[in-house]
DORO-537739 format. One line per 4 residues: number of its first residue (from 1); their letters; for each residue x, y, z of C-alpha. Coordinates in steps of 0.1 Angstrom, whole numbers. Layout:
BEGIN
NUM) A) X:Y:Z  ... .
END
This chain:
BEGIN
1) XXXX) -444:230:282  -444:191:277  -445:197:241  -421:224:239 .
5) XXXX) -397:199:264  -405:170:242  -392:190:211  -362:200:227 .
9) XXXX) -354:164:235  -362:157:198  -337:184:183  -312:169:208 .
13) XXXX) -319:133:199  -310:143:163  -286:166:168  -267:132:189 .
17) XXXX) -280:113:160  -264:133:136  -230:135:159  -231:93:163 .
21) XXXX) -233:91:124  -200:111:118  -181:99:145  -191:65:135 .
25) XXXX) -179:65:104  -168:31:87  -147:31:61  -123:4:46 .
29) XXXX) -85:3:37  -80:-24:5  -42:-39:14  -32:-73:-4 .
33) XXXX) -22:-112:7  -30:-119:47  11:-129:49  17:-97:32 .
37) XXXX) 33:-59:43  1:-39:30  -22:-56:52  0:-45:81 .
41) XXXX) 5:-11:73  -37:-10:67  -37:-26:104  -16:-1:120 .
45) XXXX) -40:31:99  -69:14:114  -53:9:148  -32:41:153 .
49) XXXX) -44:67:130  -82:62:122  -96:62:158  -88:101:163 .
53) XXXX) -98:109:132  -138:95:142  -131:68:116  -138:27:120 .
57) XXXX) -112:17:98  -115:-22:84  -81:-33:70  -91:-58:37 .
61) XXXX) -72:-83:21  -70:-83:-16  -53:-96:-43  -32:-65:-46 .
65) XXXX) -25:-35:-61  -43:-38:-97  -75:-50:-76  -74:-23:-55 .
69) XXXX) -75:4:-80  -106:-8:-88  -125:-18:-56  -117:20:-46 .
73) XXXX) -133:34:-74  -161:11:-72  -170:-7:-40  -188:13:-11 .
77) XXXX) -171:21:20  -137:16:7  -120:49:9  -84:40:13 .
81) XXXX) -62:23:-8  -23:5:-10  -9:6:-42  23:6:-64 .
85) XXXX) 39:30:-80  42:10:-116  1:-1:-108  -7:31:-103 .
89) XXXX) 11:42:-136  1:17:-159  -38:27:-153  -24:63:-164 .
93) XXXX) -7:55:-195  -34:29:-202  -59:56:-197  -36:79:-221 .
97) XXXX) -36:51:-244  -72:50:-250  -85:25:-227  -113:46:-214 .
101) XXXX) -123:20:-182  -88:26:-170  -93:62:-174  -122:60:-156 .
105) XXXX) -109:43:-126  -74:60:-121  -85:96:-129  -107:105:-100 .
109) XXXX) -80:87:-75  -61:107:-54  -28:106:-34  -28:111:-1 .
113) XXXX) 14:101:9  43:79:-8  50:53:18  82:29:9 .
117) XXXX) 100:13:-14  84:-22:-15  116:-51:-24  108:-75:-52 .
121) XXXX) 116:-112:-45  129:-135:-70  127:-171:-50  144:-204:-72 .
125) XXXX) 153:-234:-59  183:-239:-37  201:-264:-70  193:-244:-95 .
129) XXXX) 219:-229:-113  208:-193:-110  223:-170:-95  215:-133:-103 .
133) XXXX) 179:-118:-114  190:-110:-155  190:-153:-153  153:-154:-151 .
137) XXXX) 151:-149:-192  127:-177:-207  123:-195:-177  88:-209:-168 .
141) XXXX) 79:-176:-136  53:-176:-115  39:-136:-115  13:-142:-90 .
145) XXXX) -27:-136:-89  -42:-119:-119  -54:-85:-108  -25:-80:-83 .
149) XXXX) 4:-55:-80  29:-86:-79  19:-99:-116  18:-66:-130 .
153) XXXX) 54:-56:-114  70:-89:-126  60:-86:-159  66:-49:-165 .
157) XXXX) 101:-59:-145  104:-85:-175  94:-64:-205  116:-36:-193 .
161) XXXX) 146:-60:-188  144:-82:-221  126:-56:-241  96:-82:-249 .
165) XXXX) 69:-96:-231  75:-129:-206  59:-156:-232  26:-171:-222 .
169) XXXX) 39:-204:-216  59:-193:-195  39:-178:-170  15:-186:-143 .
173) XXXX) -7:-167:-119  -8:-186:-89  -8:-177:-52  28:-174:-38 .
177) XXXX) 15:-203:-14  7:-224:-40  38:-215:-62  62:-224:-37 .
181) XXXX) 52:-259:-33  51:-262:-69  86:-245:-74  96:-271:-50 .
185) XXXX) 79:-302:-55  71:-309:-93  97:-285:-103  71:-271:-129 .
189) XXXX) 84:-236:-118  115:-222:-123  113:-187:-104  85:-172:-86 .
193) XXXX) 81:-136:-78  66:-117:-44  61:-87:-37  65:-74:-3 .
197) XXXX) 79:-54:23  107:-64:47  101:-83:67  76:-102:45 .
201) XXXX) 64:-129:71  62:-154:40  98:-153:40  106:-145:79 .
205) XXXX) 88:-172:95  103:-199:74  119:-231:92  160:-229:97 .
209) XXXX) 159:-258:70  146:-236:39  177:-229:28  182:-266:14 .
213) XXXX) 148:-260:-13  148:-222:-22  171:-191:-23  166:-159:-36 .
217) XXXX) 181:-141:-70  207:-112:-65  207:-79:-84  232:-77:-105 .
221) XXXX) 239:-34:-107  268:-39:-139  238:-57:-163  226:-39:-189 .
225) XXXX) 194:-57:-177  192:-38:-145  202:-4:-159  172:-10:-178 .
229) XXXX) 150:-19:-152  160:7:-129  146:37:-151  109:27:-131 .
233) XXXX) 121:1:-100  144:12:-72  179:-6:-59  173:-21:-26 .
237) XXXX) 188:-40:0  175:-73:17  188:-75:45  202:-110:58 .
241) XXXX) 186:-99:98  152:-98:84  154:-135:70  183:-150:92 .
245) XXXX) 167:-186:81  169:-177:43  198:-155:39  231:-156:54 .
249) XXXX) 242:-122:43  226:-91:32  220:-92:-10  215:-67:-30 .
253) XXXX) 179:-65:-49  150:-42:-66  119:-26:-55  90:-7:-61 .
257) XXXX) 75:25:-39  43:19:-21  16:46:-20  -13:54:-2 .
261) XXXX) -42:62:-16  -77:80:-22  -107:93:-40  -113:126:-48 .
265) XXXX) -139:130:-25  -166:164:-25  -189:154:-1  -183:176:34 .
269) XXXX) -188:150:54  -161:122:35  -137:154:31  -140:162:70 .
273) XXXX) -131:127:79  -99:129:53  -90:162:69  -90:147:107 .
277) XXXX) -78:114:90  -42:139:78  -42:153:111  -39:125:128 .
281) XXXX) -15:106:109  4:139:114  0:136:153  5:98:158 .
285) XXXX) 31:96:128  63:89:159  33:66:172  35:43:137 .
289) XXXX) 71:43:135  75:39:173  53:9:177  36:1:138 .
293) XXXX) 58:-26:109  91:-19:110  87:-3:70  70:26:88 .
297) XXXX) 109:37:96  114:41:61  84:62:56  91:105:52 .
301) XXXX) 64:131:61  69:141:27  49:150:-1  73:150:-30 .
305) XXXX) 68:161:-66  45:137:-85  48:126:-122  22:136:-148 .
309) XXXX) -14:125:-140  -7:118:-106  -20:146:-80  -24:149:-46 .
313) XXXX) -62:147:-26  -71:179:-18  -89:176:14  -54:158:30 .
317) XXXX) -27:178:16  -30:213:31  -33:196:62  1:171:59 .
321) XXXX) 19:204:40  14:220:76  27:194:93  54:190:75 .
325) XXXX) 66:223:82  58:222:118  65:190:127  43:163:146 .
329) XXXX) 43:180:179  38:215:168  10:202:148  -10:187:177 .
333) XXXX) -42:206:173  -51:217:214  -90:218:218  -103:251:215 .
337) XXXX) -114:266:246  -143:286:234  -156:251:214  -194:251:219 .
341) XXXX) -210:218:233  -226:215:195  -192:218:177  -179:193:206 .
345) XXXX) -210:169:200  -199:170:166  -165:169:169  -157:199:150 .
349) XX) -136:215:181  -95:200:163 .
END
C-alpha cells in the first residue's frame, strides 16, 4: 500500500511538475531604445496581457526593428516581436531578390496584429534654415543604429523621396542620444531622424528651454517629394499637447505602422501559450487602452488584409477573428463547469 501511495504521489508530483512548467512559461518580447514607444507597448503585453495567458513575459530593449527580425528567428525564448511595416518588407523583397539569409529569417515569421502608425521625426537645429522635411536633400542625417527600424526607415524615406540613395558621407549611425548633442554642439549634423510613437519620452520630457537648440521638420503634402514617399509611409499628425515644450502647435508629419509579431510555431505547447496569449489580449484589450501608452488608443482589433508574403500566425488568428466578431466581453471565456482537476492543474479549463 506504501508503494502503491508512494506512486500515486509520484504521478502527482509530475503531473504538478508538468502543470508548473506550462504555466511558467518565459518567453521574451524584443522592443527597441529604453526612451522609446516599443519598449512600452512590450511592458504593457508583459504586464496586462501575458499573465492570463500562463506566460512570464520579459520586455527587451533592442536596437530596433531590423534587429529584431533576427533575434526572433534566432535567439531562444524570444517569441514576440515589434517591428515596422517597411522592416518587415524589405526582408521580403530582399528575400525575393535572392538574398537567401533574409529569406530565411522573414519567411517563417508570423503576424499576430497591426498595432499603429509610428510618426517619424525629423529634429534640426532651432537656426537652421529648414523648414519642411523635402529640405533634408544632401544634408549630413543622422539615421540612427545600424540594425534598427529607424536607419532602415530614414533611408528608404530618402531613396523614395530623392529617387537615389542618401550618400555615405552623409550619414551616420549614431544613437539619437548621442546625435542630438552632436546636432547641437559641433554642428557636425544637420538633421537627425527618430523613430517613435507619440508621446516619445525623448521628446516629451525635454526642458521648456529646447526650443532655443532644435525643432522639428514639417510635412509638406503639395511636394512631389511627399507624394512619393507616401506610396509606403503614412500622413500623420504630431500633436503640439504631446510635446508642449517642443511644439507650440500641432504640425503635420509622416509615419510608419507598427506590428506585432511571431514565429510560426508547431510545437503544442508554444502554440497553446499563443492561443491563451490571443485570448487574452482579446479579454484585457479595454484594459490596454484603458490604463497601457496612450498609442494603444490608436490600436483596432483588426486583422486587415496583408500584402504579399505577409501572413498571419495561425495558432493566434482564429482566436482574435472570434473576438473580433464578438467583441471583448462576449469573448471572455467563463471556466467550464465540468473542467476536471487535471485539465485545471493544467490550465486547459479557458
Amino acid at each position: 500500500m506504501i508503494r502503491s501511495a508512494l506512486g500515486v504521489l509520484s504521478c502527482a508530483g509530475a503531473l504538478l511538475h508538468a502543470a508548473s512548467a506550462l504555466a511558467a512559461a518565459e518567453y521574451k518580447i524584443v522592443t527597441a531604445s529604453e526612451r522609446g514607444t516599443y519598449i512600452q507597448i512590450g511592458r504593457d503585453l508583459a504586464n496586462l496581457v501575458a499573465p492570463a495567458a500562463d506566460i512570464t513575459l520579459d520586455a527587451l530593449p533592442s536596437a530596433g526593428s531590423a534587429e529584431n527580425v533576427r533575434r526572433l528567428r534566432y535567439e531562444p525564448g524570444v517569441k514576440f516581436a515589434l517591428v515596422q511595416s517597411d522592416v518587415y518588407q524589405a526582408f521580403i523583397d530582399q528575400g525575393r531578390e535572392g538574398n537567401a539569409e533574409a529569406a530565411r529569417m522573414v519567411n517563417p515569421l508570423r503576424v499576430i496584429m497591426p498595432l499603429y502608425n509610428e510618426e517619424i521625426y525629423f529634429i534640426v537645429r532651432a537656426d537652421a534654415p529648414l523648414e519642411h522635411i523635402h529640405d533634408i536633400k544632401d544634408r549630413k542625417i543622422n539615421v540612427g543604429l545600424l540594425g534598427s527600424g529607424t536607419a532602415l526607415s530614414a533611408t528608404t524615406l530618402y531613396r523614395l523621396m530623392f529617387g537615389a540613395p542618401l550618400a555615405e558621407d552623409n550619414a551616420s549611425y549614431l544613437s539619437n542620444e548621442e546625435a542630438l548633442v552632436k546636432l547641437i554642439t559641433d554642428k557636425t549634423l544637420d538633421v537627425v531622424v527618430v523613430v517613435a510613437g507619440q508621446p516619445a519620452k525623448l521628446l516629451s520630457e525635454m526642458k521648456p528651454e529646447v526650443r532655443q537648440y532644435i525643432k522639428l521638420l514639417k510635412l509638406d503634402p503639395k511636394h512631389d517629394t511627399t507624394r512619393a514617399a507616401l506610396t509606403t509611409y503614412f500622413p500623420a499628425t504630431i500633436s503640439a499637447a504631446n510635446y508642449p515644450n517642443l511644439l507650440s502647435e500641432d504640425t503635420a508629419g509622416i509615419a510608419v505602422k507598427a506590428f506585432l509579431v511571431t514565429y510560426n510555431y508547431t510545437g503544442p505547447e508554444t502554440v497553446q501559450h499563443l492561443r491563451q496569449f490571443a485570448q487574452s489580449l482579446c479579454r484585457n484589450f479595454p484594459r490596454l487602452q484603458a490604463e497601457g501608452h496612450p498609442k494603444w488608443k490608436e490600436v483596432a482589433l483588426a486583422l486587415p488584409a496583408l500584402g504579399k508574403g505577409w501572413s498571419y500566425s495561425p495558432a493566434t488568428e482564429r482566436h482574435l477573428r472570434a473576438c473580433i466578431q464578438q467583441g471583448p466581453s462576449a469573448f471572455t471565456a467563463p471556466k467550464r463547469a465540468n473542467c476536471s482537476q487535471q485539465e485545471r492543474v493544467l490550465g486547459l479549463c479557458n
